[in-house]
PDBQT receptor file of N, H, CA, C and O in Angstrom, charges set to zero:
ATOM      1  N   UNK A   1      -6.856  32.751 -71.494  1.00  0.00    +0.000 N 
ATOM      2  CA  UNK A   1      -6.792  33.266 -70.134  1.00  0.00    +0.000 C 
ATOM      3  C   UNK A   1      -7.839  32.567 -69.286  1.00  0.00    +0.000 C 
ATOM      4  O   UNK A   1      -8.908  32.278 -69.825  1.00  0.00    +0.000 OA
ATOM      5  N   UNK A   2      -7.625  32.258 -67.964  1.00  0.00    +0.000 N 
ATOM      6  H   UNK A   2      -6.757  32.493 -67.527  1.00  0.00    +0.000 HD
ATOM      7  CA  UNK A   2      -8.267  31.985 -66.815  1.00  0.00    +0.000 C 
ATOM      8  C   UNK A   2      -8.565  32.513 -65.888  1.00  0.00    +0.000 C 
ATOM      9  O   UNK A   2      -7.774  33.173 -65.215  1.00  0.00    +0.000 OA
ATOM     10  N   UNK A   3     -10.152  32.310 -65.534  1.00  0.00    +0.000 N 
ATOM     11  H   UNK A   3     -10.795  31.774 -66.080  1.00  0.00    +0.000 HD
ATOM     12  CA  UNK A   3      -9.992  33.217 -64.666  1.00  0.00    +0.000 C 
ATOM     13  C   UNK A   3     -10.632  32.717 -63.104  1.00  0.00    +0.000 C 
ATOM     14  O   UNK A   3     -11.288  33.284 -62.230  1.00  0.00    +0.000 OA
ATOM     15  N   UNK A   4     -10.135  31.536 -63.257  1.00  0.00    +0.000 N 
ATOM     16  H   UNK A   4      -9.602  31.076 -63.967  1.00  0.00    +0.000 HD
ATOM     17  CA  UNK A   4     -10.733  30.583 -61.699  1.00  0.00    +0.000 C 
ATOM     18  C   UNK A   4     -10.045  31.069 -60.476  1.00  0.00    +0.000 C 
ATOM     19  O   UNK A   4      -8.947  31.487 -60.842  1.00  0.00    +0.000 OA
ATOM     20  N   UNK A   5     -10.160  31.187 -59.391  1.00  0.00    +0.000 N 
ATOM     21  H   UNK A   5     -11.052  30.848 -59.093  1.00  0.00    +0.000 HD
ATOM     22  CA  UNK A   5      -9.483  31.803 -58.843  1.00  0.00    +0.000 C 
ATOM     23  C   UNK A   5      -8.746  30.856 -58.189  1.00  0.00    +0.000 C 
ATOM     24  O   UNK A   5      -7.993  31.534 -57.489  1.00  0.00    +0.000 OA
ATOM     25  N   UNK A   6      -8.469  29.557 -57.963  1.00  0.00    +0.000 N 
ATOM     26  H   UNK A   6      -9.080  29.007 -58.532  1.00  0.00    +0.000 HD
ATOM     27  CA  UNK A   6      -7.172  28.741 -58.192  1.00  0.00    +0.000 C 
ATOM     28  C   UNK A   6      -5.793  28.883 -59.248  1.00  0.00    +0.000 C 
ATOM     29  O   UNK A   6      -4.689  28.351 -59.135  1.00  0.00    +0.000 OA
ATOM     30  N   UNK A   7      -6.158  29.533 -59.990  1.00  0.00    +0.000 N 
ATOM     31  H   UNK A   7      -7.055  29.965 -60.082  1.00  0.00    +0.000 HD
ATOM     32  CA  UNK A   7      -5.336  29.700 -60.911  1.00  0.00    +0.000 C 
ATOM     33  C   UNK A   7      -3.729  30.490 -60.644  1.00  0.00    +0.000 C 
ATOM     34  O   UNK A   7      -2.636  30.298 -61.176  1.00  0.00    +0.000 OA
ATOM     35  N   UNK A   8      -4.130  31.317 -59.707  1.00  0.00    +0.000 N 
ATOM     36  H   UNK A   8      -5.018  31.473 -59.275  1.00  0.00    +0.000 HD
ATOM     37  CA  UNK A   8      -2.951  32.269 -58.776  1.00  0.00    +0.000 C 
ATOM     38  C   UNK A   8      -1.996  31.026 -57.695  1.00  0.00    +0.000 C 
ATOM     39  O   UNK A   8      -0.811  30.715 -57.574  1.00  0.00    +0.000 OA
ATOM     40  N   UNK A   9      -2.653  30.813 -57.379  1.00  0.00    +0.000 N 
ATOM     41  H   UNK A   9      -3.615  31.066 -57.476  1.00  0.00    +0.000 HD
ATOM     42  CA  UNK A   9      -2.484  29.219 -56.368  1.00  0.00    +0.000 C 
ATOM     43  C   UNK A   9      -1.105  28.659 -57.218  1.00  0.00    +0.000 C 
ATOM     44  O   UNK A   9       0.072  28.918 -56.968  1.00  0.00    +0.000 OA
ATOM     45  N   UNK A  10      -1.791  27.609 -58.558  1.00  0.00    +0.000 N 
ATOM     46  H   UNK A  10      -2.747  27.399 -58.762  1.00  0.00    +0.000 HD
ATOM     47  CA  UNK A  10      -1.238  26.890 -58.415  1.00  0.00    +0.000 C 
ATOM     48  C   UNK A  10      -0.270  27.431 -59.598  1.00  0.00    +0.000 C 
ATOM     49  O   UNK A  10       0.243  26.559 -60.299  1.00  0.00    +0.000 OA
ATOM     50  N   UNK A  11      -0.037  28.482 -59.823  1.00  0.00    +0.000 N 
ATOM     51  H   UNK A  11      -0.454  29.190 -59.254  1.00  0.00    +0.000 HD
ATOM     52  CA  UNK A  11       0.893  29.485 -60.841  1.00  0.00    +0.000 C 
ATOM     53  C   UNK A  11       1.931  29.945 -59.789  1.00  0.00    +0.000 C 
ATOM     54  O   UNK A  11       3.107  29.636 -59.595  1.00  0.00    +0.000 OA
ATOM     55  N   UNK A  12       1.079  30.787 -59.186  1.00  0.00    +0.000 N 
ATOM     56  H   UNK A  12       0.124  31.037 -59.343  1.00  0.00    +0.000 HD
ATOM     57  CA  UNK A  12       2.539  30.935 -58.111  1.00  0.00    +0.000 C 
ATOM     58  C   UNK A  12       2.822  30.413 -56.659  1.00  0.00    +0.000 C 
ATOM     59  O   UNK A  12       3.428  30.890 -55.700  1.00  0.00    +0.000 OA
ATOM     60  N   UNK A  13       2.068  29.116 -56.905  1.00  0.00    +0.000 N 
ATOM     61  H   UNK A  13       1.576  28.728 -57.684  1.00  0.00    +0.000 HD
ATOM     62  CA  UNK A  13       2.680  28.787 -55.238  1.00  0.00    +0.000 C 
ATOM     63  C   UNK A  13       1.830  28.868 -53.856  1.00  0.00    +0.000 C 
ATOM     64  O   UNK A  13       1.078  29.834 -53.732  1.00  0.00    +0.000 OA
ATOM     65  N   UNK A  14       1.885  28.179 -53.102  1.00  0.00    +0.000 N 
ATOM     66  H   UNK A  14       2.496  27.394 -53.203  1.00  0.00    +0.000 HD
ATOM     67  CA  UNK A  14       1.258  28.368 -51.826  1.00  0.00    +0.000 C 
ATOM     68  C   UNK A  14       2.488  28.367 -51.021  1.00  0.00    +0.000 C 
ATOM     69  O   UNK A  14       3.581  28.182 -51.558  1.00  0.00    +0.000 OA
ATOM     70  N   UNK A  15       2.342  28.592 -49.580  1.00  0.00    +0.000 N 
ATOM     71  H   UNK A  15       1.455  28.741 -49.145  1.00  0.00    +0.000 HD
ATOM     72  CA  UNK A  15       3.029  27.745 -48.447  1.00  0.00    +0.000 C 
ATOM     73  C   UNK A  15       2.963  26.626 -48.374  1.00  0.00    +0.000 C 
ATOM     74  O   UNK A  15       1.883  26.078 -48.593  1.00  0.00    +0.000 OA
ATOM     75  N   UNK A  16       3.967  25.973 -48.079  1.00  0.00    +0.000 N 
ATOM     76  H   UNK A  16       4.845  26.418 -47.901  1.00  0.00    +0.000 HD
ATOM     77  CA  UNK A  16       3.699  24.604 -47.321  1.00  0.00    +0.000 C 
ATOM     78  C   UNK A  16       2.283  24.300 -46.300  1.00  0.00    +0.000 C 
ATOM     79  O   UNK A  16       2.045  25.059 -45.361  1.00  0.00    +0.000 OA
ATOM     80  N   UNK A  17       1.652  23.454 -46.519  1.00  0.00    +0.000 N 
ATOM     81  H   UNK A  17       1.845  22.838 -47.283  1.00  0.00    +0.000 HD
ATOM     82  CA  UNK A  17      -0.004  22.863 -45.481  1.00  0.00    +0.000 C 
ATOM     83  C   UNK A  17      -0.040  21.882 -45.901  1.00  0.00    +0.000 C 
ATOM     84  O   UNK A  17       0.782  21.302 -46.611  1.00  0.00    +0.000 OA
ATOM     85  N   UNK A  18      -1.597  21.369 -45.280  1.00  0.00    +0.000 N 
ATOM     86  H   UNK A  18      -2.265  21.840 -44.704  1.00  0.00    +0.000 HD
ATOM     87  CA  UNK A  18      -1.504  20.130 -44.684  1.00  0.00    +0.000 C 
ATOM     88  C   UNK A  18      -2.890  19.861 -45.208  1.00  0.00    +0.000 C 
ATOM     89  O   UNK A  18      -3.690  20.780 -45.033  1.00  0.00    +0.000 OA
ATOM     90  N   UNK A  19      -3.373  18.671 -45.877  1.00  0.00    +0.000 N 
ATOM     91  H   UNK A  19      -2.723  17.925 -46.018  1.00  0.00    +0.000 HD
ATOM     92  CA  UNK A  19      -4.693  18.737 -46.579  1.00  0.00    +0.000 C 
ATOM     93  C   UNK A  19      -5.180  17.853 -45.195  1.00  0.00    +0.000 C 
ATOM     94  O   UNK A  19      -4.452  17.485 -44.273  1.00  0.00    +0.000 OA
ATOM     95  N   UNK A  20      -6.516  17.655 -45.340  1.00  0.00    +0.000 N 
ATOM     96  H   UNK A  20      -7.107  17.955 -46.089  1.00  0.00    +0.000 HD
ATOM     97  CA  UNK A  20      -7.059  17.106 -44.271  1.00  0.00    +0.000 C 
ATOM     98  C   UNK A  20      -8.697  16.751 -45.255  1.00  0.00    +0.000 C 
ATOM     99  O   UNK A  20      -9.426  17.643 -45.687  1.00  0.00    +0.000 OA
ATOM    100  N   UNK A  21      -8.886  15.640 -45.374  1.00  0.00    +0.000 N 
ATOM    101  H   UNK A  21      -8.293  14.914 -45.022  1.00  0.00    +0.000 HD
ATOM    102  CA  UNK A  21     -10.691  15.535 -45.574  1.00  0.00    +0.000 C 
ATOM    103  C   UNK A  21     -11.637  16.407 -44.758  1.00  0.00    +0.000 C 
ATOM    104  O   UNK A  21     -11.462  16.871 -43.631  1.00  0.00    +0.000 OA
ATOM    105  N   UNK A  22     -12.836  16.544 -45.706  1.00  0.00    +0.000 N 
ATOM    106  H   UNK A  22     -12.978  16.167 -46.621  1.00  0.00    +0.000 HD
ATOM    107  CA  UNK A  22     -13.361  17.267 -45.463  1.00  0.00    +0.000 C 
ATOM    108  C   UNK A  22     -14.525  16.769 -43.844  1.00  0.00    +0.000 C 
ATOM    109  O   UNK A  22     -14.849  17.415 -42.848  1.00  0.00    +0.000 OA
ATOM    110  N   UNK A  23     -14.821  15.419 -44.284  1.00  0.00    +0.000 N 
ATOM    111  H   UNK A  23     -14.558  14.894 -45.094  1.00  0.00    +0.000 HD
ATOM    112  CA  UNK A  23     -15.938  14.512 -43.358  1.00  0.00    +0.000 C 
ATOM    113  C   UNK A  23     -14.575  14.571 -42.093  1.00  0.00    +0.000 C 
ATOM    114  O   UNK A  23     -13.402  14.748 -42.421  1.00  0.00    +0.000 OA
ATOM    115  N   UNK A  24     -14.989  14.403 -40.783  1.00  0.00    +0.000 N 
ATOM    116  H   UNK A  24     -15.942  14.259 -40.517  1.00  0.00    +0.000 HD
ATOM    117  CA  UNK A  24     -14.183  14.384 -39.915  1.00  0.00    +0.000 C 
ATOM    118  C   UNK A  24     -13.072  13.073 -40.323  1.00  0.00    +0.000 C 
ATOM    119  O   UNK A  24     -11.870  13.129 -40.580  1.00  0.00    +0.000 OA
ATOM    120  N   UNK A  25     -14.020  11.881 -40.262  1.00  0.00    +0.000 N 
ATOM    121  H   UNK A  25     -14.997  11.835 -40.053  1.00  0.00    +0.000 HD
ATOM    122  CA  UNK A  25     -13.366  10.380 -40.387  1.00  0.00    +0.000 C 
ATOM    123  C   UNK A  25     -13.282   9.894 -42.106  1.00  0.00    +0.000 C 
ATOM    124  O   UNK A  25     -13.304   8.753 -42.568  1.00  0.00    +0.000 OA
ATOM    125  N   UNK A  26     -13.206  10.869 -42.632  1.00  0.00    +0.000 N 
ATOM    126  H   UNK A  26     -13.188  11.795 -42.256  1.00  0.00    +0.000 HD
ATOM    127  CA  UNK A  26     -13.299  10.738 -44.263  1.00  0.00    +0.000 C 
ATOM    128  C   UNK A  26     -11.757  10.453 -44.542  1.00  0.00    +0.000 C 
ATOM    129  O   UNK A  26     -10.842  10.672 -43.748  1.00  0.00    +0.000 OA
ATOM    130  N   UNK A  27     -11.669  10.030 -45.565  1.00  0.00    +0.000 N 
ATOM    131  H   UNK A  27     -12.412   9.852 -46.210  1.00  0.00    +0.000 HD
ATOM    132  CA  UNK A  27      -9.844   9.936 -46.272  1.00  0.00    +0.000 C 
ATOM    133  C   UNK A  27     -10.427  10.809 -47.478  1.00  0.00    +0.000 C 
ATOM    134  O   UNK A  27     -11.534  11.203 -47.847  1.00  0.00    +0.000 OA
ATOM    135  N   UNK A  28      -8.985  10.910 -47.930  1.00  0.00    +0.000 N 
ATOM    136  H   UNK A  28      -8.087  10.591 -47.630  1.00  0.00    +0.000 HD
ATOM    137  CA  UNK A  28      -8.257  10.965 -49.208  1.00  0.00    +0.000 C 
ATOM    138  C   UNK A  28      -8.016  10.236 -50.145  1.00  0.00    +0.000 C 
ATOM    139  O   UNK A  28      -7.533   9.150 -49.822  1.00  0.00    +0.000 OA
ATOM    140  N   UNK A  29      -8.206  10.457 -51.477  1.00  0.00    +0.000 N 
ATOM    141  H   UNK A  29      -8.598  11.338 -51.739  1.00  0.00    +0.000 HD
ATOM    142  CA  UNK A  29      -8.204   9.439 -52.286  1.00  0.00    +0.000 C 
ATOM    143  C   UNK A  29      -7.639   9.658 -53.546  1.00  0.00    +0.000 C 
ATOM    144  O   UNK A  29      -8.292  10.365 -54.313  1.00  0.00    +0.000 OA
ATOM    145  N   UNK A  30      -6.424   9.148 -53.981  1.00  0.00    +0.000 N 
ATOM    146  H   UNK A  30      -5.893   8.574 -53.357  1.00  0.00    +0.000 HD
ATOM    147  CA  UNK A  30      -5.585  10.017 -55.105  1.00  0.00    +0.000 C 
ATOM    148  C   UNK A  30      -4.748   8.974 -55.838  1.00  0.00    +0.000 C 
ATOM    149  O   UNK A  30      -4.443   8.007 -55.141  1.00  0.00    +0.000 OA
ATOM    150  N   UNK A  31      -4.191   8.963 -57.447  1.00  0.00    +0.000 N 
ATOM    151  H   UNK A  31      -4.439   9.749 -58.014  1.00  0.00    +0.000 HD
ATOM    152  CA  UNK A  31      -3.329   7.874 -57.653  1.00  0.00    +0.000 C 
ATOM    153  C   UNK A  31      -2.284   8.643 -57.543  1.00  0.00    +0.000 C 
ATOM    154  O   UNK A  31      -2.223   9.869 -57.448  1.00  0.00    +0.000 OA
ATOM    155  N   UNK A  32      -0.992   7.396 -57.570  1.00  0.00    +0.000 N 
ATOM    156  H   UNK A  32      -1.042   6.400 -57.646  1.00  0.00    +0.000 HD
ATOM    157  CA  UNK A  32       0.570   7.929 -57.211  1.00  0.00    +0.000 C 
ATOM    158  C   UNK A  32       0.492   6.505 -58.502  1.00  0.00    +0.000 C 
ATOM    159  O   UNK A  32      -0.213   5.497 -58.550  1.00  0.00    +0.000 OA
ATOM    160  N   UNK A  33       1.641   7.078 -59.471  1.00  0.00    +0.000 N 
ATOM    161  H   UNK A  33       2.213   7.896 -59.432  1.00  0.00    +0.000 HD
ATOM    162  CA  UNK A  33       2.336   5.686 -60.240  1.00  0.00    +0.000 C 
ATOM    163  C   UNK A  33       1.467   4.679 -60.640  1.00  0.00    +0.000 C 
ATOM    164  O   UNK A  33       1.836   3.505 -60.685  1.00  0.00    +0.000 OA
ATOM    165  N   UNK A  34       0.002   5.145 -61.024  1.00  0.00    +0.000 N 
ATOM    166  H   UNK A  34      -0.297   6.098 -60.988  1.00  0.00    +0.000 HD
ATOM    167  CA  UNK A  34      -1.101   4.413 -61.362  1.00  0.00    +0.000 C 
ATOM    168  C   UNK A  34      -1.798   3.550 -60.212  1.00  0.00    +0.000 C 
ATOM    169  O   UNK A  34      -2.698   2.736 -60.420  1.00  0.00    +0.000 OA
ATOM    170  N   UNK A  35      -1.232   3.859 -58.945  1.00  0.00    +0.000 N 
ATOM    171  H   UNK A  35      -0.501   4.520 -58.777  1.00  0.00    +0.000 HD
ATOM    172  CA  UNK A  35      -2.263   2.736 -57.654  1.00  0.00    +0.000 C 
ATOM    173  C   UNK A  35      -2.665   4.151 -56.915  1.00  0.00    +0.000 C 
ATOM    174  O   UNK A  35      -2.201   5.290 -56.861  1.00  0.00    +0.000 OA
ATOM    175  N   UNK A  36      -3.869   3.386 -56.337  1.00  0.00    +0.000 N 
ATOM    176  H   UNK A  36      -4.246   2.461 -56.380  1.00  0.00    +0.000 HD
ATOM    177  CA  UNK A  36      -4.757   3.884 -55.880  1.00  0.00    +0.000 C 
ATOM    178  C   UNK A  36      -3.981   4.094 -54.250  1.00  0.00    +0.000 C 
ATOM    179  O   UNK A  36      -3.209   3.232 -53.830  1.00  0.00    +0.000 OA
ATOM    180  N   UNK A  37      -4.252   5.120 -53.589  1.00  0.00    +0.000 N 
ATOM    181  H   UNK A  37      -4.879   5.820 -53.930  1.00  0.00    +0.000 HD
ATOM    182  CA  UNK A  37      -3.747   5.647 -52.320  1.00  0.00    +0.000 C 
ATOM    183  C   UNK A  37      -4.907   6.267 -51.689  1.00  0.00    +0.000 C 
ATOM    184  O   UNK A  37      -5.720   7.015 -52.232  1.00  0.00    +0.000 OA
ATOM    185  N   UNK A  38      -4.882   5.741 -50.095  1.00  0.00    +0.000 N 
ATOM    186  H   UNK A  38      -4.221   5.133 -49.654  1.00  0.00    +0.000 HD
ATOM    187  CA  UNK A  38      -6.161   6.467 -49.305  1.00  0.00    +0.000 C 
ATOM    188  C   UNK A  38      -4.940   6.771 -48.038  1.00  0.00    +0.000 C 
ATOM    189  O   UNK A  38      -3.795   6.335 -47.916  1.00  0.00    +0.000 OA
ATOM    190  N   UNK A  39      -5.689   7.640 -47.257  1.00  0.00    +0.000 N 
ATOM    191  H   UNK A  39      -6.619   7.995 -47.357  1.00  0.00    +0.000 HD
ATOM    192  CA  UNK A  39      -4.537   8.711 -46.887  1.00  0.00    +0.000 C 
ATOM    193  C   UNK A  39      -5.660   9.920 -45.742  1.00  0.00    +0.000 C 
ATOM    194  O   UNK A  39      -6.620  10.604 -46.097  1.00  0.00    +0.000 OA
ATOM    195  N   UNK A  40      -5.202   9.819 -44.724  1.00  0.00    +0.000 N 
ATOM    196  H   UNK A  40      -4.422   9.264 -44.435  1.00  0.00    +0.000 HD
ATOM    197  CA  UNK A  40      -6.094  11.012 -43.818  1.00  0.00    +0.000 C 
ATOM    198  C   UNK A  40      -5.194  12.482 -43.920  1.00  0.00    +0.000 C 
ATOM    199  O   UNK A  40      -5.731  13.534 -43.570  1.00  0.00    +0.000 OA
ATOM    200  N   UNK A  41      -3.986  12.461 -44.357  1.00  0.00    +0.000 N 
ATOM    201  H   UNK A  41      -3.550  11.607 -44.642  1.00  0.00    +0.000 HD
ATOM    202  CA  UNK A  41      -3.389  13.498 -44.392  1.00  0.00    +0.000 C 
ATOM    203  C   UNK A  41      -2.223  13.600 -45.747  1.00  0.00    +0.000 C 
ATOM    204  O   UNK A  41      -1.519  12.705 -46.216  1.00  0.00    +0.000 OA
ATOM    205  N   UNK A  42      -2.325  14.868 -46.094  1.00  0.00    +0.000 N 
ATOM    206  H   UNK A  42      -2.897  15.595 -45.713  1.00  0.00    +0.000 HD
ATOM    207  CA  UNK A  42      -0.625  14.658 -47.152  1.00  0.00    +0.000 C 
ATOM    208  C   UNK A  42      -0.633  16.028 -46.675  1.00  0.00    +0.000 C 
ATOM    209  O   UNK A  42      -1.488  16.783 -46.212  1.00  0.00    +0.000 OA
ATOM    210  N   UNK A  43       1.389  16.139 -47.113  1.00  0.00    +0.000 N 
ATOM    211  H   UNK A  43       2.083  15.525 -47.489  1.00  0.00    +0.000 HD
ATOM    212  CA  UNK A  43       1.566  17.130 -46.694  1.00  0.00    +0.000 C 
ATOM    213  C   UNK A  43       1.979  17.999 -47.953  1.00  0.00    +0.000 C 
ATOM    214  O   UNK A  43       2.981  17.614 -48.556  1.00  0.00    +0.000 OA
ATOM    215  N   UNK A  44       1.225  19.295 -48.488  1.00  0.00    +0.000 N 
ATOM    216  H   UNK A  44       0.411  19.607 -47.998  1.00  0.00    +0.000 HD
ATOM    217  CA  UNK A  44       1.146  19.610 -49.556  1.00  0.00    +0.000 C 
ATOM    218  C   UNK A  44       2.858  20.595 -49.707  1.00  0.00    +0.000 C 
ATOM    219  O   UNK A  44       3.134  21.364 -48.786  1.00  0.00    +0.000 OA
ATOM    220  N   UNK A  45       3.530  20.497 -50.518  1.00  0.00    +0.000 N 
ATOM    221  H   UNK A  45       3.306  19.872 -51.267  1.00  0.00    +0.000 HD
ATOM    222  CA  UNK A  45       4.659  21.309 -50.293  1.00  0.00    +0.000 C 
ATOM    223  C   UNK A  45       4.209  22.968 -50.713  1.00  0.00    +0.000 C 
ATOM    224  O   UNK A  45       4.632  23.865 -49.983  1.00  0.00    +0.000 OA
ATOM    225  N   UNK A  46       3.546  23.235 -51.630  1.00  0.00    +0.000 N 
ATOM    226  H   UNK A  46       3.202  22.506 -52.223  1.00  0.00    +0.000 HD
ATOM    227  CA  UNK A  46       2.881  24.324 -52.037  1.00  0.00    +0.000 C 
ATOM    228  C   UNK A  46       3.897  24.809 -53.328  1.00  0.00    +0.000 C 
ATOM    229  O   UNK A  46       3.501  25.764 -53.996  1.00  0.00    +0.000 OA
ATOM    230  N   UNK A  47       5.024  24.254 -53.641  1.00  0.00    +0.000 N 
ATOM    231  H   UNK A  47       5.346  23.478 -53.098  1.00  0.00    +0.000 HD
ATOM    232  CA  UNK A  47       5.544  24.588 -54.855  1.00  0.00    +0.000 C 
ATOM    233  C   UNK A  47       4.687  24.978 -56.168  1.00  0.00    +0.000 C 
ATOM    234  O   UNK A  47       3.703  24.422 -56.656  1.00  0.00    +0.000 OA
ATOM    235  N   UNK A  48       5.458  26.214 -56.601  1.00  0.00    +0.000 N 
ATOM    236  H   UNK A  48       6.257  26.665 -56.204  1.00  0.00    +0.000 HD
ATOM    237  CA  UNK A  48       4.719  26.459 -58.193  1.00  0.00    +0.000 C 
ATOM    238  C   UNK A  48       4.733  25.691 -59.213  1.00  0.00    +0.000 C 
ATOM    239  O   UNK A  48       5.708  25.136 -59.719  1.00  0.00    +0.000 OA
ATOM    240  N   UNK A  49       3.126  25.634 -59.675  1.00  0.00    +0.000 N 
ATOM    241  H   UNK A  49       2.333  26.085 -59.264  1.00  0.00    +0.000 HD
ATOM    242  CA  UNK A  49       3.499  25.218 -61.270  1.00  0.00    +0.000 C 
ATOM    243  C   UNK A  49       3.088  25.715 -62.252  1.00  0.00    +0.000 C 
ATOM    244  O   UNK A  49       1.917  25.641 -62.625  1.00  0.00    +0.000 OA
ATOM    245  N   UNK A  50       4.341  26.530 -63.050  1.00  0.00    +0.000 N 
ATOM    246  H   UNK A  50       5.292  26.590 -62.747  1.00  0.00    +0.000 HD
ATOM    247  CA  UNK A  50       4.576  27.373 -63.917  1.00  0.00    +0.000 C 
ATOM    248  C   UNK A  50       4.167  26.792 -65.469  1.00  0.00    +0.000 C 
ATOM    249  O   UNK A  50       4.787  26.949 -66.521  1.00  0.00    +0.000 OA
ATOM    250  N   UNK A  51       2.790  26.003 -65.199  1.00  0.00    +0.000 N 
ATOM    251  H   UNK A  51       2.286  25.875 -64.345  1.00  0.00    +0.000 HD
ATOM    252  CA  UNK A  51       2.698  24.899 -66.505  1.00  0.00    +0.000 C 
ATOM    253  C   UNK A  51       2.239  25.598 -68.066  1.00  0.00    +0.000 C 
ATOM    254  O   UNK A  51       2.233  24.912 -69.088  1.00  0.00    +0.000 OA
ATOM    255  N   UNK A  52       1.932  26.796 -68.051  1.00  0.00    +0.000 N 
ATOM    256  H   UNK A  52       1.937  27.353 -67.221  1.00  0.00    +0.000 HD
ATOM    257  CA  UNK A  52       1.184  27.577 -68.687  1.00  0.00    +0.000 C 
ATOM    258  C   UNK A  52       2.646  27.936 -69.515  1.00  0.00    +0.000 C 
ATOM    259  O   UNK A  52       2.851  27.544 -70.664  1.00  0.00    +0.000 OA
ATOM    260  N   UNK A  53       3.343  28.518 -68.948  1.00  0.00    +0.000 N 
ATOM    261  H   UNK A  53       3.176  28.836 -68.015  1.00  0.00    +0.000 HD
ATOM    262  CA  UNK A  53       5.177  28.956 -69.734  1.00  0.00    +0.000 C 
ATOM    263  C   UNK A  53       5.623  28.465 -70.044  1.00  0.00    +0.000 C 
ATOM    264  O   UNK A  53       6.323  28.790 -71.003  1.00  0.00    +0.000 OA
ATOM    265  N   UNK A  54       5.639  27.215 -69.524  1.00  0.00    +0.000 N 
ATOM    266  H   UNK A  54       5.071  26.952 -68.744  1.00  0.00    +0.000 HD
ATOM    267  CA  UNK A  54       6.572  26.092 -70.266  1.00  0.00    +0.000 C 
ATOM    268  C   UNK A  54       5.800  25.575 -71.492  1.00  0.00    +0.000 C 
ATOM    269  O   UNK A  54       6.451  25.381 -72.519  1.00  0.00    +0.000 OA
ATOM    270  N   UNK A  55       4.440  25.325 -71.489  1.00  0.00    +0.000 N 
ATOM    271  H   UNK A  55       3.911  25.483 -70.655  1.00  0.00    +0.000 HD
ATOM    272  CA  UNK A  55       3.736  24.976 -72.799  1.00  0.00    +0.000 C 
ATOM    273  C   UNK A  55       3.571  25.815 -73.790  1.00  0.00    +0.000 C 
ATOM    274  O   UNK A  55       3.084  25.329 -74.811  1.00  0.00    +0.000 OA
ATOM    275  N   UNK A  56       3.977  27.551 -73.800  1.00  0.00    +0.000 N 
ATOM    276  H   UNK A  56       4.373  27.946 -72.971  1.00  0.00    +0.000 HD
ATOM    277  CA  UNK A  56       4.064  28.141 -74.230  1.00  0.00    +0.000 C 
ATOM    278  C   UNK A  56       5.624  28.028 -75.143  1.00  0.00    +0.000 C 
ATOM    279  O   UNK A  56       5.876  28.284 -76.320  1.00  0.00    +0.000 OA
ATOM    280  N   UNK A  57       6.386  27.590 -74.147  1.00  0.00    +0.000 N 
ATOM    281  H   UNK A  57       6.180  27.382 -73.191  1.00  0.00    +0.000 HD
ATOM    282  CA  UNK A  57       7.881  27.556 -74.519  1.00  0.00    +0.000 C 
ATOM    283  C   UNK A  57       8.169  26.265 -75.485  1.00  0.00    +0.000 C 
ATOM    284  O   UNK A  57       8.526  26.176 -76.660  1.00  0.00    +0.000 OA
ATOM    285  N   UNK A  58       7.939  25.556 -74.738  1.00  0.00    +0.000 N 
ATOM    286  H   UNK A  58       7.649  25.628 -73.784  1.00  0.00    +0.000 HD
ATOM    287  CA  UNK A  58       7.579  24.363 -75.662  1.00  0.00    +0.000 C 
ATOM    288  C   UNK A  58       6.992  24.521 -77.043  1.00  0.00    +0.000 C 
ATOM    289  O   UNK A  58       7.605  24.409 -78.104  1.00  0.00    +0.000 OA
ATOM    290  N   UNK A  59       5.724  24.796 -76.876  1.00  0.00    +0.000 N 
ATOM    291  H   UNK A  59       5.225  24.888 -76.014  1.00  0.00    +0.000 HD
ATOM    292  CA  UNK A  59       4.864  25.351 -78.431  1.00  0.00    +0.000 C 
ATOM    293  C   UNK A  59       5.334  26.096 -79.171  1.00  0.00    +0.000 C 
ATOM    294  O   UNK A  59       4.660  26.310 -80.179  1.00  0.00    +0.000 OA
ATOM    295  N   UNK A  60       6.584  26.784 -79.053  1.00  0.00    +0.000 N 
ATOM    296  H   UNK A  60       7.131  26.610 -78.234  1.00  0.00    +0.000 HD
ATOM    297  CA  UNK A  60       7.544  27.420 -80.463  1.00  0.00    +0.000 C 
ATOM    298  C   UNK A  60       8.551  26.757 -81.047  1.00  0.00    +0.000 C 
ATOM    299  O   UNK A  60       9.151  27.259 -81.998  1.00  0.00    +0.000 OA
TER     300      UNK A  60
């Protein structure tokens, strides 16, 4: 069990938003398909990930 409080988040979901750096003129910095991506905005869909059930499901 976990008990971060992200954990609700990314189990069940957000809304759709909009990430933004934190420094005004700062980026983002993330890989996609092993390359490196800088980025002032993504747009987060907020979909669940139910990764905990399925590895459970999996593991029998």
């Amino acid at each position: 069990m976990c008990d971060h409080p992200a954990v609700r988040f990314v189990l069940d979901g957000t809304r759709p938003h909009l990430i933004r750096p934190r420094r005004p003129k700062g980026v983002l910095r993330f890989e996609v398909d092993g390359h490196v991506v800088f980025t002032r905005l993504v747009r987060h869909p907020g979909r669940p990930n139910n990764f905990m059930a399925r590895a459970l499901r999996l593991g029998r």
